[in-house]
C-alpha positions in Angstrom: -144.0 182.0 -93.8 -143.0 178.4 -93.0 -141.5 176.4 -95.9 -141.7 172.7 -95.5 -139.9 170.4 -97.4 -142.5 167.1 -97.3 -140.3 163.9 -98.5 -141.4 160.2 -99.0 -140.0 157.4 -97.2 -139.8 154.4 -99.4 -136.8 154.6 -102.1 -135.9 158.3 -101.4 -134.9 158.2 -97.1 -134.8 154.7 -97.4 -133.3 152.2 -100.0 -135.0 150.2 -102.0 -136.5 146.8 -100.9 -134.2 144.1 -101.9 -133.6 141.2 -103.2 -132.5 139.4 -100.2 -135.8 140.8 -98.3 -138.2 139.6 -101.0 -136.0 135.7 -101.1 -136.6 135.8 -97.3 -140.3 136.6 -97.2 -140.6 134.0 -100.2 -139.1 131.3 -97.9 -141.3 131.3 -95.1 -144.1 131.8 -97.8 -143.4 128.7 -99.5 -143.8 131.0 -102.6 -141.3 131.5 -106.1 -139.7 135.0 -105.5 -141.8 136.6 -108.3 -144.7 135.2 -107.1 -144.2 136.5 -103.7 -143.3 140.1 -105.2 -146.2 140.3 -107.3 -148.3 139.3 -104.2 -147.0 141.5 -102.1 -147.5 144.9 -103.8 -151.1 143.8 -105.5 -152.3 143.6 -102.2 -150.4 146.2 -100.5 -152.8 149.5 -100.7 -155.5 148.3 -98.3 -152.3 147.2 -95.7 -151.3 150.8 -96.5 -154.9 152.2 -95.3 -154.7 150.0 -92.1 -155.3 146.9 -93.0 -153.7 144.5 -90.1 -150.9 142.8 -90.3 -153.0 139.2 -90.3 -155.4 140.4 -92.7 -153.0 141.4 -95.1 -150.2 138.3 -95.0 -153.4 136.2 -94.9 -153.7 137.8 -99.0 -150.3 137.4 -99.9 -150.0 133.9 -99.1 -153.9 133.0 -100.0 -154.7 131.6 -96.9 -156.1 132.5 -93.0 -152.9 133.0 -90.9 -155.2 133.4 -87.8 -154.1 130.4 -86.3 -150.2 131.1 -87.2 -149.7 134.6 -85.6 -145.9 133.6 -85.1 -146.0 133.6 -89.4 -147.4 136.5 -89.3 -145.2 138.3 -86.6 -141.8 136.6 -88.3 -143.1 138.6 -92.0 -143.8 141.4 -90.4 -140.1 141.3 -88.8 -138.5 140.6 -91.8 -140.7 142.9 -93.8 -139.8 146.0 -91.7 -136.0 145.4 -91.9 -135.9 145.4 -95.2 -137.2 149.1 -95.3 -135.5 150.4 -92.6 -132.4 150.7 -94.6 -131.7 153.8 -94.8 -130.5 156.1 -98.3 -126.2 156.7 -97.4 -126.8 160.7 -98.6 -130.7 161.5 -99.2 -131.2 162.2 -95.0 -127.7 163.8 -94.5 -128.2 165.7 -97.8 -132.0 167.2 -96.5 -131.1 167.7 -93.0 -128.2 169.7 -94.2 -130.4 171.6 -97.2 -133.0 172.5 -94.6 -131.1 173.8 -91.7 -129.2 176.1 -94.1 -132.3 177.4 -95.6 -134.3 177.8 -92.4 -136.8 175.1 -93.7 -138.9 172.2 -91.8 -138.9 168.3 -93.0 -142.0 166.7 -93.1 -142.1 162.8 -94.1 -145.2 161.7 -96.3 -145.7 157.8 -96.8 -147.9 155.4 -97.8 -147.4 152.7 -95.3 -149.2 150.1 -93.0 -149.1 150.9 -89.0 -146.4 148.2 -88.2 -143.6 150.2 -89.9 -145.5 153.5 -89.4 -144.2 152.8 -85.7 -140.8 151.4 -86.6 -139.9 154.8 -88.5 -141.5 156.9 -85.5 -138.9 154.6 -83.1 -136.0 155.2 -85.2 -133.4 158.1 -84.0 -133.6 159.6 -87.2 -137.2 160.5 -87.9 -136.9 162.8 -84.6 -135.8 165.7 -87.7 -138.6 165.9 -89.2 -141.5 168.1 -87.2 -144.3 166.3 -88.9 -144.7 162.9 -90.0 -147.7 161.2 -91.9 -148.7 157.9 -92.8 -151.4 156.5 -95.0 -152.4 154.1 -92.3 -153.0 157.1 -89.6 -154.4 159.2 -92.6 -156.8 156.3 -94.1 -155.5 157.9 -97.7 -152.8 157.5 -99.8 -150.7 158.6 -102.6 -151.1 159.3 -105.3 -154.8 160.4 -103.4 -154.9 164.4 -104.2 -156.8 164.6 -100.6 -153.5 163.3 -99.1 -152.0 166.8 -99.9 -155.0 168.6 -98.9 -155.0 166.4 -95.1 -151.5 167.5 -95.1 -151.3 171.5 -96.2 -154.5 171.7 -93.4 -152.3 170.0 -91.0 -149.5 171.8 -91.5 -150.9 175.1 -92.0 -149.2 175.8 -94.8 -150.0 176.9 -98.5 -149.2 174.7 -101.0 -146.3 177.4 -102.6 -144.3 177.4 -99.3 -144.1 173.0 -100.2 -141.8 170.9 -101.5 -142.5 167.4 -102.2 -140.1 164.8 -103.0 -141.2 161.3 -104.2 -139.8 158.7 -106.8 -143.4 158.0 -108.6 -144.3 160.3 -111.0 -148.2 159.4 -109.8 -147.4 160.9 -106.6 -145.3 164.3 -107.9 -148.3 164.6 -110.0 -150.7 164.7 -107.4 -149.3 166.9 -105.8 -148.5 169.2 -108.1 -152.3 169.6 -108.7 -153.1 171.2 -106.2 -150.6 173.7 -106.5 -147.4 172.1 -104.2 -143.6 172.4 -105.8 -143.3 168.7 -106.8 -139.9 167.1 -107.7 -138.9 163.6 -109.0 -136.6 161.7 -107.2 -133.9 160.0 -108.6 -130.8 160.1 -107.4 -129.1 162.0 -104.4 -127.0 163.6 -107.2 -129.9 164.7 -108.8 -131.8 165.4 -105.5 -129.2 168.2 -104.7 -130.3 170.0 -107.7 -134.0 170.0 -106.8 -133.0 171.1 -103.7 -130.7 174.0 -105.1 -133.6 174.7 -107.4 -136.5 175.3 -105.3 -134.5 177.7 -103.0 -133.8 179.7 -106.2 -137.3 180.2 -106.9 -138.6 180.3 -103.6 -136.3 183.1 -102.3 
């Protein structure tokens, strides 16, 4: 049987979204920093089911951007590079975990289209044999059907997965319906998961 390790994007492959990203979109928002922050994840979900790009700047900044589509394309831009950052050891530590234990990677992440197709255009998502988004999926985390689009898709019970995410909501979920769920926090502490689940899986 296949064994599939399924790992989020946001703040486990990639680093977290940072300060400098969140001063930048709060510039050409004319907004405070923490406003713009707030604003940004309350209306993020809907953006994650594929909501566009227009529709959901047009929420964070409380006003129609249909008439300012270079606004629009310039957040997008600077939204995207601030996730594309990439974790220094969480990819190099999985690709290495998985080749060694005859595993596949699978990426799972709630995200909106326009950085759905920056991650599928990146040289390193060509490792992983499956990749999902919320946008393509119209569901998202911490969603229990996520995991169930996701084992059908695969083909693949939910004892022969591994999912990796930093929100407890999500690990939860998944662990519900039976997958091997981990927490992550740290690449340290992402090699013993790793280690952990090959011990009971063998």
């Amino acid at each position: 049987m296949t064994r599939w390790i399924l790992v989020d994007y946001g703040e486990v492959i990639s680093a977290p979204l940072s300060s400098e990203t969140i001063l930048e979109l709060a510039g050409l928002a004319g907004q405070k920093p923490d406003e713009l922050r707030e604003r940004y994840w309350r209306f993020r979900l809907p953006y994650d089911l594929g909501q566009s790009d227009n529709a959901y700047w047009s929420e964070v900044l409380d006003r129609d951007l249909s008439t300012e589509p270079a606004l629009v394309n310039e957040m997008v831009r600077v939204d995207i590079a601030g996730w594309m950052t990439l974790n220094a050891r969480t990819l190099p530590m999985l690709l290495e975990f998985a080749n060694q234990a005859g595993a596949k990677l699978a990426l799972l992440s709630n995200a909106p289209e326009s950085l759905a197709i920056a991650i599928d255009a990146s040289r390193w998502s060509s490792n992983f044999d499956r990749r999902f988004f919320s946008c393509r999926l119209e569901l998202a985390k911490p969603n229990i059907d996520v995991f169930e689009a996701v084992l059908e898709e695969l083909g693949a019970s939910p004892q022969s997965v591994l999912f990796i995410d930093d929100r407890t909501e999500n690990t939860q979920a998944a662990a519900s319906v039976g997958i091997h769920a981990a927490r992550f926090t740290s690449a340290d502490e992402l090699s013993r998961l790793l280690s952990d689940w090959e011990s009971e899986t063998r």
